[in-house]
Structure formats: C-alpha cells, structure tokens
C-alpha positions in Angstrom: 0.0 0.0 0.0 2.7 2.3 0.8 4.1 1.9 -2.6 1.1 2.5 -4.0 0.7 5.7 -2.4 4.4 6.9 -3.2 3.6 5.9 -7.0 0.6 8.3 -7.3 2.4 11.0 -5.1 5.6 11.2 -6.7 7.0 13.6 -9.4 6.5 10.8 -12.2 3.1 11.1 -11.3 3.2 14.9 -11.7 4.9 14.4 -15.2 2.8 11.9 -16.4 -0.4 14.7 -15.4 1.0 16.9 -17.2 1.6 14.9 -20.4 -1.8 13.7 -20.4 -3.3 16.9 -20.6 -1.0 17.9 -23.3 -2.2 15.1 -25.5 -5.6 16.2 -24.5 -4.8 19.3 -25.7 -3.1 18.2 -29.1 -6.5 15.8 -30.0 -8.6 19.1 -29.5 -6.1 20.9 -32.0 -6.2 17.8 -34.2 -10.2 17.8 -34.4 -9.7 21.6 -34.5 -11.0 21.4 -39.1 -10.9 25.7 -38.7 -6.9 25.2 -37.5 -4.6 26.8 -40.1 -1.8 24.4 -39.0 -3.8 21.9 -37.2 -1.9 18.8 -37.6 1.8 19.8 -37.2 0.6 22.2 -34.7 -1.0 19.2 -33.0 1.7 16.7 -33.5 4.5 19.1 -31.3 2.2 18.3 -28.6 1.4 15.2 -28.8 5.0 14.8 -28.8 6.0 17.3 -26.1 3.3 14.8 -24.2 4.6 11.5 -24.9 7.9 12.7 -23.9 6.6 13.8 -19.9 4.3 10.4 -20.1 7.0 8.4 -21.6 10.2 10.2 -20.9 11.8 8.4 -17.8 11.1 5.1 -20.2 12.2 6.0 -23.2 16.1 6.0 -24.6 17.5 9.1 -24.0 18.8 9.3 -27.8 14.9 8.7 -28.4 13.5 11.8 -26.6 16.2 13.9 -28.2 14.9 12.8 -31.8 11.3 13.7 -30.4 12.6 17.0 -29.3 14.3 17.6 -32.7 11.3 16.9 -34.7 9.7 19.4 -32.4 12.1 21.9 -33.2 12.0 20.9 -37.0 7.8 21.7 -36.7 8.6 24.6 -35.1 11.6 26.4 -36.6 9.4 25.8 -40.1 6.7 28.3 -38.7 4.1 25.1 -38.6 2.7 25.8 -34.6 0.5 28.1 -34.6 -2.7 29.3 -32.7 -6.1 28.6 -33.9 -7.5 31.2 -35.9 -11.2 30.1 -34.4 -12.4 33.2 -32.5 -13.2 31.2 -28.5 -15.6 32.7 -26.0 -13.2 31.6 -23.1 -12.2 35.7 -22.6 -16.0 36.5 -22.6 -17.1 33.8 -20.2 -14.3 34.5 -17.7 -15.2 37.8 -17.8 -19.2 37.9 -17.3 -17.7 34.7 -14.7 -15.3 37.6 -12.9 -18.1 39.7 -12.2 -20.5 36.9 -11.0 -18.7 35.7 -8.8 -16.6 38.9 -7.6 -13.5 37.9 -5.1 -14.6 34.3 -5.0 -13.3 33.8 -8.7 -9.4 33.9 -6.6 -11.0 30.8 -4.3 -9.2 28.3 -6.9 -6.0 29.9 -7.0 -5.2 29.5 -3.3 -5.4 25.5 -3.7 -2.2 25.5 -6.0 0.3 27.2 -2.9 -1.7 25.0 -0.4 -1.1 22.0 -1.9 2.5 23.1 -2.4 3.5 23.8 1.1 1.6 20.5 2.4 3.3 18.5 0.1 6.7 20.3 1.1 6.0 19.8 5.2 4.7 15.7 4.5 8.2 15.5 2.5 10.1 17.0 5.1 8.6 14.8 8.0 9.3 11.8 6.1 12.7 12.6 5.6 12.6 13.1 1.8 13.7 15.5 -0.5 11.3 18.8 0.5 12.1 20.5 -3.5 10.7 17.6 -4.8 8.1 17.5 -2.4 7.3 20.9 -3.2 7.2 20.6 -7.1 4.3 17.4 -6.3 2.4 19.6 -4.7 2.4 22.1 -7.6 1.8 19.6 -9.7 -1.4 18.4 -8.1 -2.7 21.3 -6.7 -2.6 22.8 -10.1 -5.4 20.0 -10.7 -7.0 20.5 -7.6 -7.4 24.1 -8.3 -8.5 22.7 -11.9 -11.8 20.7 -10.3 -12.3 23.8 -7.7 -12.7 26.4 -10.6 -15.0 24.1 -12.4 -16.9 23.6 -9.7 -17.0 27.3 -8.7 -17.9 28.2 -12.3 -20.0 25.2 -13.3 -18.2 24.9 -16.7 -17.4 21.3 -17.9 -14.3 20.0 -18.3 -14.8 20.3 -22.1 -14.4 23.8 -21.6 -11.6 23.9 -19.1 -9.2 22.3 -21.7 -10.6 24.2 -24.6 -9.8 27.2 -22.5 -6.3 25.9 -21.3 -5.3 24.5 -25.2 -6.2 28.7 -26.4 -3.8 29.7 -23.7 -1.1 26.9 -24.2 -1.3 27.8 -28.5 -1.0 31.6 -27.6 1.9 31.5 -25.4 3.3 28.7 -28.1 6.3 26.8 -28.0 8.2 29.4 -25.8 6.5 27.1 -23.2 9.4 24.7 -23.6 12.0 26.9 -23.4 12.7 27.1 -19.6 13.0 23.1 -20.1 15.6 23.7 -23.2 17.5 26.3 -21.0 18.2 24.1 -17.9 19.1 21.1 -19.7 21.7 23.5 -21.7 23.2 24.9 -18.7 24.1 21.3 -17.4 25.6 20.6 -20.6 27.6 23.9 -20.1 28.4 22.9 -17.2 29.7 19.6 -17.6 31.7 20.9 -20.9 33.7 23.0 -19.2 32.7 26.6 -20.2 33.6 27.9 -16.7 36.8 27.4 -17.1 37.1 28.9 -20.4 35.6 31.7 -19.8 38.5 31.7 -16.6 40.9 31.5 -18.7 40.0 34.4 -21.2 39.2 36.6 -17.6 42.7 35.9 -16.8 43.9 37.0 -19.9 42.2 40.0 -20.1 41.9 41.2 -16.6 45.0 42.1 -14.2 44.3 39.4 -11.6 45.2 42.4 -8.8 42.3 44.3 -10.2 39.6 43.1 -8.0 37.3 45.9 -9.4 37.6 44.4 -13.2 37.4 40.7 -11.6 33.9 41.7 -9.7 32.7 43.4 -13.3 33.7 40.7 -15.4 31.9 38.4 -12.8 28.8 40.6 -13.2 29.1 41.0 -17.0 29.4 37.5 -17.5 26.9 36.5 -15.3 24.3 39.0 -16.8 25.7 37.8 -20.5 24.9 34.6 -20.1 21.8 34.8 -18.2 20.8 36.5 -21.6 22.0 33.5 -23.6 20.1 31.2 -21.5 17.4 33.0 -19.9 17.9 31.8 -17.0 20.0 32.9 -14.2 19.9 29.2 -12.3 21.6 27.9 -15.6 23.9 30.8 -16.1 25.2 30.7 -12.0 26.9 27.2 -11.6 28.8 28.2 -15.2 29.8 31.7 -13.5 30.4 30.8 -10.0 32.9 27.8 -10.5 34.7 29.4 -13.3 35.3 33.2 -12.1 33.6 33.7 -8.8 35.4 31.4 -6.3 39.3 30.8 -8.4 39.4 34.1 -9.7 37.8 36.3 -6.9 36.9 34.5 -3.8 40.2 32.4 -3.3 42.7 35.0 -4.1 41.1 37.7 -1.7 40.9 34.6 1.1 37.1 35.6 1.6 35.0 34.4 4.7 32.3 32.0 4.7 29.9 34.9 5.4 31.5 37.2 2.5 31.6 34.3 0.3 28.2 33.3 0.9 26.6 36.9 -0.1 28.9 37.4 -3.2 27.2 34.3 -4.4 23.9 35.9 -4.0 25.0 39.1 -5.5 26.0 37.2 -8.1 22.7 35.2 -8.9 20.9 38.5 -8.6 23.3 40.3 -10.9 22.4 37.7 -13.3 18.5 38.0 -12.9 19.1 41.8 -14.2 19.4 39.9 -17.9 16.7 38.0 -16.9 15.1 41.1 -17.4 16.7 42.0 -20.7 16.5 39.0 -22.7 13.5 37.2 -25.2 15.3 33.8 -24.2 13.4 34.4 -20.5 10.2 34.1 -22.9 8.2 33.2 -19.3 8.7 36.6 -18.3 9.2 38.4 -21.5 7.8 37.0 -24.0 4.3 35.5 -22.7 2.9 38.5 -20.8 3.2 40.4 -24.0 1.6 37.2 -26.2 -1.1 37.1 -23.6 -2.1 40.7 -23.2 -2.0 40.9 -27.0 0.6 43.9 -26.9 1.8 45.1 -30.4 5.4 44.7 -29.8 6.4 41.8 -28.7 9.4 43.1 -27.1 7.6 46.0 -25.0 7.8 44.0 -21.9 12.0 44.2 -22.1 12.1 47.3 -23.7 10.2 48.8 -20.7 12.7 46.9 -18.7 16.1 47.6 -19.9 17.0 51.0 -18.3 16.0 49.9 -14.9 17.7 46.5 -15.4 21.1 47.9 -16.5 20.6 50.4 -13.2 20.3 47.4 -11.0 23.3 45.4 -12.8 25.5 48.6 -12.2 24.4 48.6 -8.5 25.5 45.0 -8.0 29.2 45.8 -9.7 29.5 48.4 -6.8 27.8 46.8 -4.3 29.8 43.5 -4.6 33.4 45.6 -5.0 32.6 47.2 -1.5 31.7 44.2 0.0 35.0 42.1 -0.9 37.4 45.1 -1.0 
C-alpha cells in the first residue's frame, strides 16, 4: 500500500499529469477542421506529451529525436494558434463579475497544496524540493476541479480554454526546459573554465574591481543567452567567482556566501533584458495581446542595467 501511495504522489506522477493533458490538448487541435496548422501544430504536442508520459522510459537518444522533430515543426513556422475566435475571454469575464472575489478561491489551492506536500516530505525525511514541485503539480489540478466547480463549466471547456492559452503562449512554453538542460551541458563541458581563462587573460588578476565586473558582466551575459540565471550561476560561480575572486582575496564563509547571492541576482538583471526568458518576456506580452512583442523588455532595460550597475558596486565594496 505504501508503494502505491508513493507511485501516485511522486514527481513521475506529476509528469505523467502533465503529459496527459497535453495530449488532451493536441487531439482538440487535431479535431480543430478551422486550425490553419492543425496537424503539425497538433503533433508538437502530442509529442511534447509522450515525452513527460513516456520520458523516464524512453532511450534518451529517443526523446532527443522527439525534441528535434519538435524543433523541425517549429523552426518551419508550422505551430500556430487557432484562428477560431473562443468565448473563453467573454465567459471569464461575465464569470469575474459573478462571482466577484470568490473567482481567486481556486487559486489559493495551488500554494496550499504546495507547502503541504513540502511539510509531508520534510517529515518523512525526503527530498522537500521535490516535495514541493508534487504539490504544484497536483494542486494545479486541484485548483482545476475547484474552478469548475466554482464556475460550473465542464471540463470540455476547461481544456478548450487551457489549449487557447497553451497555442498563444506557443512553443516558448518549452523553453525554460531547453535552457536548464543546456546549462548542465555547459556545465559539464567546461565553459567555466574557459571563460577563466579568457578573464585571466584579459583582466589584471590584482584588479579586483575588473574581476567583480567581469563576474557581473558575464553573469548577466549569459543569463541572456540562456534566460535563466539558475543555468547561467553554476557556469559563473565555478569558473570566475570562487578561483578568480573569492580564493585569491581569502574571503570568509559569510562574504563568500553573499557574493554568491549578488552574483545570482546580478544575473537575474538579464533575466530582465532578454526574449530567451520568454516566461517573463515573452508570454505577458503574447497574452495581453501587446503590439510589440518586445515592450515588456524594452520597458525593462534602463531599470535593469541600473540594478546590474548597483550590484558591480555593491559586490566591489563588500570584498574590497
């Protein structure tokens, strides 16, 4: 029994949820006749869902041709939104103003859900991250059921609605995935410490002012690259951060400790300043239907580059 119950609460679980609704939302694409691009658009997610349903079975050489053939659909302009005009905006408006501050009800299940699964993991000794992604996973669906429930649609409607948002924010909804994955790869390839040894050959190693910029810039540069400054940190951190800056000055745990923070952050100022963070930059301005789709970073920029400028300084005065 206990099996059982670590089988259906467990991040495969999660995974395979997730997949199953994006095949769910590639068949209503498929069936979709007034779909400009119905069947390719269709088959990247029926594919993006056989790889989370699928994934943890399949060769790894095998869910890298899927994600190729992805790319292939992709890159070839062939995912697209449907061009059928939905009432989903309508009904959650006239919904909204129904049901006035009770529409937020199903919302508060999905950080719930997530803390309770967090504290259950971290009584029973297990890995509370993971704990805490499980509980995302399902109170997501939990919150799914309440808001049907509150708003008496079917679920008919529920994935009609979620496949218009998943088409309109498009494939960038892979890219976090993509970005991760590459920074381990970076990782494990070495770039750190080429991008050490062109520091060293460029910046006095007595000139802890450069060292800290060149920290910041290349933190920030690569956060841009990879839009994402989790990928970007271990690449930074183990190949200019701690042998080029944190050794040499003999820094304290303490010191050490918030130089590695200031670092991070000094990264999430490209976050800020980058299309490849399409989560943040990209979507908002997909969703809200905004003429450029770079206003959101172009807003951005000047008070991003302010807060990367703050962090050169900041970090110079701390380890100086």
């Amino acid at each position: 029994m206990t099996k059982i119950v670590e089988a259906v609460f467990s991040l495969d679980a999660v995974y395979a949820l997730t997949g199953a609704v994006l095949v769910v939302f590639a068949v209503l694409t498929i069936r979709d006749r007034e779909h400009p691009r119905r069947l390719a658009t269709g088959l990247f997610w029926l594919l993006l869902g056989a790889i989370f349903l699928f994934g943890s079975l399949m060769p790894y050489w095998v869910t890298g041709l899927l994600v190729l053939v992805m790319v292939a659909l992709d890159g070839a302009g062939r995912v697209t939104r449907s061009s059928k005009t939905e009432d989903a905006p309508q009904f959650a408006a006239n919904e909204a103003r129904r049901l006035g501050d009770r529409i937020f009800l199903p919302v508060l299940f999905i950080p719930i859900a997530t803390f309770a699964a967090a504290g259950v993991f971290l009584m029973l000794g297990r890995d509370v991250g993971r704990g805490a992604l499980v509980g995302l996973g399902f109170g997501g669906a939990a919150a799914l059921l309440a808001g049907m429930r509150l708003t008496g649609a079917s679920l008919h409607r529920a994935m009609q609605a979620g496949r218009r948002i998943n088409e309109t924010m498009g494939s960038v909804n892979i890219l976090p995935q993509l970005l991760a994955s590459l920074g381990v790869v970076f990782t494990a390839a070495g770039v750190g410490q080429l991008i050490a040894s062109g520091v060293v050959a460029i910046v006095p190693a007595d000139n802890l002012f450069l060292m800290v910029l060149a920290n910041c810039f290349g933190m920030a540069l690569f956060t841009i690259v990879m839009g994402n400054s989790f990928a970007a940190f271990p690449v930074i951190v183990t190949g200019v951060l701690v042998p080029l800056i944190l050794k040499p000055m003999g820094a304290d745990p303490a010191t050490s400790a918030m130089a590695a923070i200031l670092t991070l952050t000094a990264g999430s100022s490209g976050t800020l300043m980058t299309p490849m963070a399409a989560n943040f930059n990209i979507v908002p301005a997909a969703l809200l239907d905004l003429r450029d789709q770079y206003g959101v970073i172009k807003f951005q920029l000047p008070f991003a580059l302010t807060i990367w400028s703050l962090h050169v300084v900041l970090m110079w005065l701390l380890i100086r």
